[in-house]
NUVOMAR-454837 format. One record per residue (C-alpha): x, y, z. Coordinates in steps of 0.5 Angstrom, whole numbers, padded with zeros to 4 digits, always signed. Last residue first. Example, Ala and Ser with C-alpha at 12.3 -4.5 7.8 and 13.67 -1.06 7.14 Angstrom:
<sites>
+0027-0002+0014/+0025-0009+0016/
</sites>
This chain:
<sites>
+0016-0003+0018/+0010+0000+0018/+0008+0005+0014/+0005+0012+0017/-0002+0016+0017/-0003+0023+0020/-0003+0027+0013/-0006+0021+0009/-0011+0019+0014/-0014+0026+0014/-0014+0027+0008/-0018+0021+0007/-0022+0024+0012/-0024+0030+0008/-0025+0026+0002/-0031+0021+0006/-0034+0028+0009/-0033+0032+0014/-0038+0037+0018/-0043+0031+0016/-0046+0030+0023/-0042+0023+0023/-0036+0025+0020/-0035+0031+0026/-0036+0026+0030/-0031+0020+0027/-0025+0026+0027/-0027+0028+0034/-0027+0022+0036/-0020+0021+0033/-0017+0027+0036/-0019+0026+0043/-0015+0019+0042/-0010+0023+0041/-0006+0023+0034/+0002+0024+0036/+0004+0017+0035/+0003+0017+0028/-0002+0013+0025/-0001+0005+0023/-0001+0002+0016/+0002-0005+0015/-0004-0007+0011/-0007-0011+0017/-0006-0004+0022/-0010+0000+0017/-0016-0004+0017/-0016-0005+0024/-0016+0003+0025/-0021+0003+0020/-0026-0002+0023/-0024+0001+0030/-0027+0007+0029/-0033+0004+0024/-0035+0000+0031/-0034+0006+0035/-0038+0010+0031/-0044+0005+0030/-0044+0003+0037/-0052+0001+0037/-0058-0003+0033/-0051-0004+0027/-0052-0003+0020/-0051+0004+0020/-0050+0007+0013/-0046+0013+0014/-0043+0010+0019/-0040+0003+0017/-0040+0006+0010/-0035+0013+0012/-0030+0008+0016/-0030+0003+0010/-0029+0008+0005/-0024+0012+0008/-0020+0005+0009/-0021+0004+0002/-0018+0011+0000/-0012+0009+0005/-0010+0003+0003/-0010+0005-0004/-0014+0005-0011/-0021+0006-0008/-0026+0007-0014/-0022+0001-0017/-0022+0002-0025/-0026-0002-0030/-0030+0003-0031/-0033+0003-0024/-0030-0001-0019/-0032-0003-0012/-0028-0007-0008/-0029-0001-0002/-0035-0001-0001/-0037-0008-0001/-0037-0008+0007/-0040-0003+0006/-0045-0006+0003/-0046-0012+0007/-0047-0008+0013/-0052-0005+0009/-0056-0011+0007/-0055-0015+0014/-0058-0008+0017/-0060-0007+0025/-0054-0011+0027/-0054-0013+0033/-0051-0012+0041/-0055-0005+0044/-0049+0000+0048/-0044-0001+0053/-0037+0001+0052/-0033-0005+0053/-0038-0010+0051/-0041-0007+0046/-0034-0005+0042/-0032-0011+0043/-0038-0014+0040/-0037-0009+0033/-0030-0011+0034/-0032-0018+0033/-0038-0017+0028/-0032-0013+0024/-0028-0020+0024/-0034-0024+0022/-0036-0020+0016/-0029-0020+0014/-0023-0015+0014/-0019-0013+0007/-0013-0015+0006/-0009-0012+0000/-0004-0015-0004/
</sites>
């Protein structure tokens, strides 16, 4: 079964984020939050759009910072959503992936040189269950 975050806990770490990097606290957009929150439940066809942890939780990292629901920390809070994300599903990244390594991987997302595919591909080379 997979969990997904809730809207509270993705405002905990957008708070988190906030207070720990700086930044204006609060959410520019109720809607687009919602919606990526939603993204990846979606169906279509009767089929999940996103049919594993990963692809979902590419889908809420690319949603959270393509649609900037938040006045600031866009980045950092759709980083710590995925990151999250990953970890309630049992789900880590190997030991070798940098700090460096994951800001250029949310950069490179924001200006659009990576797309929502491209970091799918990413997590499922550089991600590991848990035991």
């Amino acid at each position: 079964m997979i969990h997904y975050l809730t809207k509270n806990e993705v405002l905990d770490l957008h708070a988190y984020v906030i207070t720990r990097y700086g930044g204006r606290l609060g959410i520019a957009s109720q809607d687009r939050l919602i919606s990526a929150l939603d993204a990846p439940r979606q169906v279509m066809f009767g089929s999940e759009l996103y049919p594993d942890v990963i692809s979902k939780a590419a889908a809420l990292a690319f949603f959270l910072l393509k649609g900037r629901p938040f006045l600031s920390g866009n980045q950092s809070t759709a980083l710590m959503a995925m990151l999250r994300f990953l970890d309630i599903n049992h789900i880590s990244l190997h030991n070798n992936v940098s700090s460096s390594e994951l800001l250029w991987i949310i950069q490179s997302l924001d200006r659009s040189d990576l797309d929502k595919n491209r970091l799918e591909e990413w997590l499922n080379e550089h991600a590991v269950e848990k035991i």
